[in-house]
N, C-alpha and C positions, 0 to 999 in steps of 0.2 A: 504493500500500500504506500503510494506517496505522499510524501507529507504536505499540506495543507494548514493555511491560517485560523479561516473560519470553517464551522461547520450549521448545518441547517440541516434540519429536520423534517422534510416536509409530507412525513408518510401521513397519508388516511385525506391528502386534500387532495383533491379534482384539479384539474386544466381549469382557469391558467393561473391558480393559485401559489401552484409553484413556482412558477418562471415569477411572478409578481412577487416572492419573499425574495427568487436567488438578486432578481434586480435591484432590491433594498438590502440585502445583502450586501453585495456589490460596491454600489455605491457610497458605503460607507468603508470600503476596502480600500487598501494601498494599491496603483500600479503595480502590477505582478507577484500579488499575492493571489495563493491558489482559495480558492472555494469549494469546499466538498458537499456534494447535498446528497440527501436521501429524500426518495419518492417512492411513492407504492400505484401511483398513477402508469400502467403501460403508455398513457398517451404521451409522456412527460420525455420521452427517447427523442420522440420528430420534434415535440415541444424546445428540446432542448439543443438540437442541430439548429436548427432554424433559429432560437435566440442568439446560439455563437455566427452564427452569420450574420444576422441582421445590428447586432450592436461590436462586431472584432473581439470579443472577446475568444480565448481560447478554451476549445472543450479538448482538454487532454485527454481522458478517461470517463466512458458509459459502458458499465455494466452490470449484468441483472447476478443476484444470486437470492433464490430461494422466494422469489417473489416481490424482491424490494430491488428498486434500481438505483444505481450508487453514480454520480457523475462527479468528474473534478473539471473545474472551472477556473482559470486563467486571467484575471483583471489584463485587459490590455493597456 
């Protein structure tokens, strides 16, 4: 597992509740510090390509294990 600043938790909330914490997350982040989130939302995967494209931040790591899907996030 890589290491990471912040972490967020956003298991048991829906689209686009998630991408709307990791972005208040974010935002209160350093330049290249990482962001870890957890989600239990499957839609939260496209949710979260599409966020790294549309504001440059970097999605280093998406993956599912055991039902929860774990992304690390990149302040650009």
């Amino acid at each position: 597992m890589a290491n990471f600043d912040q972490e967020l938790d956003a298991s048991g909330l829906n689209c686009p509740l998630p991408i709307l914490r990791a972005k208040k997350s974010l935002a209160s982040m350093s330049s290249g510090q990482v962001l870890h989130i957890i989600a239990t939302d499957p839609g939260a995967v496209k949710d979260f390509e599409a966020f790294a494209k549309q504001t440059g931040n970097e999605l280093l790591d998406s993956r599912e294990d055991g039902g929860k899907f774990y992304f690390l996030m990149k302040k650009n």
